[in-house]
C-alpha positions in Angstrom: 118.3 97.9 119.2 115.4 99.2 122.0 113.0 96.8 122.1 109.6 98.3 121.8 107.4 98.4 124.6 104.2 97.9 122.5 104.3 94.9 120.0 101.3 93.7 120.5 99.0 92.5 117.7 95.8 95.1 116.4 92.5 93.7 115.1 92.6 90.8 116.6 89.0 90.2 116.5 89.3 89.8 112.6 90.9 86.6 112.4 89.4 83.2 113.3 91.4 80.8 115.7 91.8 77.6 113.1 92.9 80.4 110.7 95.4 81.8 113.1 97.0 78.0 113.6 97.2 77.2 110.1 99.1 80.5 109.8 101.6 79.1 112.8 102.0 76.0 111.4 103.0 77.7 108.2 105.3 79.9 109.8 106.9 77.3 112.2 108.0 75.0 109.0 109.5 78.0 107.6 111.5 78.7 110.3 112.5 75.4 110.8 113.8 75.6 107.6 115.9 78.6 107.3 118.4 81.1 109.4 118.3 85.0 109.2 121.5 86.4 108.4 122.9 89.5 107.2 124.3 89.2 103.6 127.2 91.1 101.9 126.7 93.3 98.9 127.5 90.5 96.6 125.3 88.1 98.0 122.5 90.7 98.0 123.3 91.5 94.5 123.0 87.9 93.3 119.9 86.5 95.5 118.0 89.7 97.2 114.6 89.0 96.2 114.9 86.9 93.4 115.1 83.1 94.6 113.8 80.3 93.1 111.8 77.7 95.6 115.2 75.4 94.5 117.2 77.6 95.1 116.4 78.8 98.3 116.3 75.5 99.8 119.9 74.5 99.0 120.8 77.6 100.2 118.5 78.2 103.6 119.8 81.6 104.9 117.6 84.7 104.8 118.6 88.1 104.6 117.4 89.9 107.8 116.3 93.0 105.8 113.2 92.3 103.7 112.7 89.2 104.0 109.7 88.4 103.0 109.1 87.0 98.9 111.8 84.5 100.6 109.7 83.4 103.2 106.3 83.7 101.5 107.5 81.3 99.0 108.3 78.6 101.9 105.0 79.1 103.7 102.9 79.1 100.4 104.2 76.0 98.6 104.1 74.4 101.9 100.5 74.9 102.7 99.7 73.8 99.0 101.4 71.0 99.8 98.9 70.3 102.7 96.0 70.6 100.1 95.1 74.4 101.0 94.0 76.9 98.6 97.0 79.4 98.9 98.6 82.1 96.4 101.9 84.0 96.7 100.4 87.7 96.8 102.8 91.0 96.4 101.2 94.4 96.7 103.1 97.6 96.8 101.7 100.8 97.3 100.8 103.9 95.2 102.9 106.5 97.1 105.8 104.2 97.5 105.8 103.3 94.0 105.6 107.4 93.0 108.6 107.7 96.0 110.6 105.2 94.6 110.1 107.0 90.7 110.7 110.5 92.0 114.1 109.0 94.5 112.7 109.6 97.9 112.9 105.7 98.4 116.2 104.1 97.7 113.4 100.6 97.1 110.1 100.1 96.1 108.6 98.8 98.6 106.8 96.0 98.9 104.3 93.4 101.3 105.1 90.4 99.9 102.3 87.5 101.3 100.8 83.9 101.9 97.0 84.3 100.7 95.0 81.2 102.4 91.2 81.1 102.0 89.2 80.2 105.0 85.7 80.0 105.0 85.6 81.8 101.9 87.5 84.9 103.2 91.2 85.1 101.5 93.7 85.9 104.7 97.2 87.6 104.2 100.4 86.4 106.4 103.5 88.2 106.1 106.5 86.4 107.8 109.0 89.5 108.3 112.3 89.5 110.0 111.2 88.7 113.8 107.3 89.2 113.6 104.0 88.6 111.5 101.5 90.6 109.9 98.2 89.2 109.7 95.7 91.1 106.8 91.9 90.3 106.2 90.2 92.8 103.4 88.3 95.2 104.9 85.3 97.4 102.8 86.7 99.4 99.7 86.1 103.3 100.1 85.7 106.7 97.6 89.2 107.4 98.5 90.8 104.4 96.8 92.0 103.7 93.2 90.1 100.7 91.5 93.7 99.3 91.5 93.9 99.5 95.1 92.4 97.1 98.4 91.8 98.3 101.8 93.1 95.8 104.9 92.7 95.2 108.2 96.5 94.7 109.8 97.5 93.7 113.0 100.8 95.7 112.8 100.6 97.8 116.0 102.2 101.3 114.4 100.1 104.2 116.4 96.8 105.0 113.5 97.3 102.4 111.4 94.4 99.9 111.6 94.2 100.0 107.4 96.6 99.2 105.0 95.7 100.5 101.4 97.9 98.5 98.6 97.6 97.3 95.5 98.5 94.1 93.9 101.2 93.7 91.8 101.7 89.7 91.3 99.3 86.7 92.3 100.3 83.4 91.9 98.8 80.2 92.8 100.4 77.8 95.0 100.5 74.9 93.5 101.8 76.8 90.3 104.9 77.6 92.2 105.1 73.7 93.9 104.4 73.0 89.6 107.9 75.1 88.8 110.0 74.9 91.6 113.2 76.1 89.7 111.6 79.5 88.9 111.4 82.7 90.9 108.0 83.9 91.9 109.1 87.6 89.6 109.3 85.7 86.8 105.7 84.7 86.3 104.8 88.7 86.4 104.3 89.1 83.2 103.0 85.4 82.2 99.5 84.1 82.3 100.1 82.7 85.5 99.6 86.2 87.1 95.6 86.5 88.2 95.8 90.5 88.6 96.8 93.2 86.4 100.5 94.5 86.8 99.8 98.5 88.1 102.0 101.9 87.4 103.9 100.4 85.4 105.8 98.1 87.3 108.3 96.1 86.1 111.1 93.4 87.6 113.8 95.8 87.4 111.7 98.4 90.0 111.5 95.2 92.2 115.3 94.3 92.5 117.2 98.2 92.1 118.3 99.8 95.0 119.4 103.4 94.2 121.2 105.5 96.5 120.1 109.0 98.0 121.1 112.6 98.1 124.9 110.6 97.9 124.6 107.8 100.5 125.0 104.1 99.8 122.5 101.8 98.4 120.4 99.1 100.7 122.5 96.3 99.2 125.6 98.0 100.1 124.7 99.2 103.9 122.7 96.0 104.7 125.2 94.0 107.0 125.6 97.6 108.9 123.6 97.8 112.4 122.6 93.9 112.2 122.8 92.9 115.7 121.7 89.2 115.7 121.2 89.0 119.7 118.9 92.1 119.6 117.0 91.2 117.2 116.4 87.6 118.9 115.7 89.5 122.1 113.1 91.4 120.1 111.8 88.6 118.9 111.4 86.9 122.0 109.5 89.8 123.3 107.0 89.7 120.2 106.3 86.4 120.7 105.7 86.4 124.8 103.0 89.4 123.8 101.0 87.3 121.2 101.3 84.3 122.2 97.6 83.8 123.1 97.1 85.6 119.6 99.5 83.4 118.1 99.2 79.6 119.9 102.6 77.9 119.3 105.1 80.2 117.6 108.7 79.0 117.9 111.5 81.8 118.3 113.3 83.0 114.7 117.1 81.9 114.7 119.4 84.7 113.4 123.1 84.4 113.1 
């Protein structure tokens, strides 16, 4: 793996210090509590994406390669658990979900994340395999579907200072901390969803892989490539160039 040169975080100016430490303190319990891994096909089969809160902590490994409804589950109960008002938030977005239909995407992709409210602004984390992404809602435009949200994002891809998504499942923390034997997909058609399921979507979308033009499936290739000391050296790199962004981040473990 080449580390990138440029990992800095964008739009820093949109998020408020106490916000950004509450967001570090979330992220540091998760990784106290878990490992990234690389799982086999069987493992992936049985757990990729659809862990209970239970179940995931008996069983504290993460797969290295989307990681993120596991993680969002640990950061979200745990701020609720602190008394915060925090959902578990998944958006997807409308050309992945038409890719993923029409088998341009072997997944639907999705940004699975902790929503905190601060000073009456509702905040995004994702906690990916390595790195975070930081989202504040930015104004809606004439462009965008009235199923879709605009974003600011701190990911540092060349362009991309807006993220366009739409929501998919919303569920309140302590609703999760409430039913901690049930995975967070389940509630997506129950009443304890605030937003409206869009295109369609349904549970199956969320956990099929499908292979391409004849290659293997995700679930398949996903121990392939995984180079634990790269991606901790990556890691380490991430951090040393937010770490005035980010006060107090510890380094991910993967094995």
């Amino acid at each position: 793996m080449k580390i990138q040169e440029d990992l800095v975080c964008k739009n820093q100016d949109k998020f408020p210090l106490e916000l950004r430490k509450k967001f570090v303190d979330a992220t540091n319990y998760v990784l106290f509590e878990v490992d990234f891994t690389s799982w086999n096909s069987e493992k992936m089969k049985k757990l990729w994406r659809g862990r209970s809160l239970t179940g995931l902590l008996k069983d504290p490994e993460i797969n290295h390669l989307f990681p993120c409804m596991d993680t969002t589950i640990l950061g979200v109960t745990y701020l609720s658990s602190r008394g915060e008002n925090v959902f578990y938030k998944i958006l997807t977005a409308k050309g992945a979900t038409k890719s993923f239909r029409e088998n341009r995407a072997s997944i639907m992709h999705i940004d699975s994340l902790i929503e905190l409210e601060h000073n009456g602004v509702f905040y995004g984390l994702d906690i990916g395999c390595g790195d975070l992404t930081l989202l504040r809602p930015a104004s809606r435009d004439e462009k965008i579907s009235s199923e879709e949200e605009n974003y600011f994002t701190t990911r540092p891809e060349v362009g991309e200072q807006i993220w366009t998504r739409s929501a998919l499942l919303r569920v309140a923390g302590k609703t999760l901390l409430e039913n901690p034997g049930i995975s967070p997909m389940d509630f997506l058609n129950s009443s304890d969803n605030l937003v409206k399921v869009p295109y369609g979507i349904t549970k199956e979308d969320i956990y099929s892989s499908l292979p391409r033009l004849g290659q293997e499936d995700v679930l398949t290739t996903n121990q392939k490539n995984y180079d634990p000391d790269a991606s901790s050296r990556q890691n380490f790199e991430w951090i040393r160039q937010n770490k005035d962004f980010l006060p107090g981040m510890i380094q991910f473990c993967f094995r």
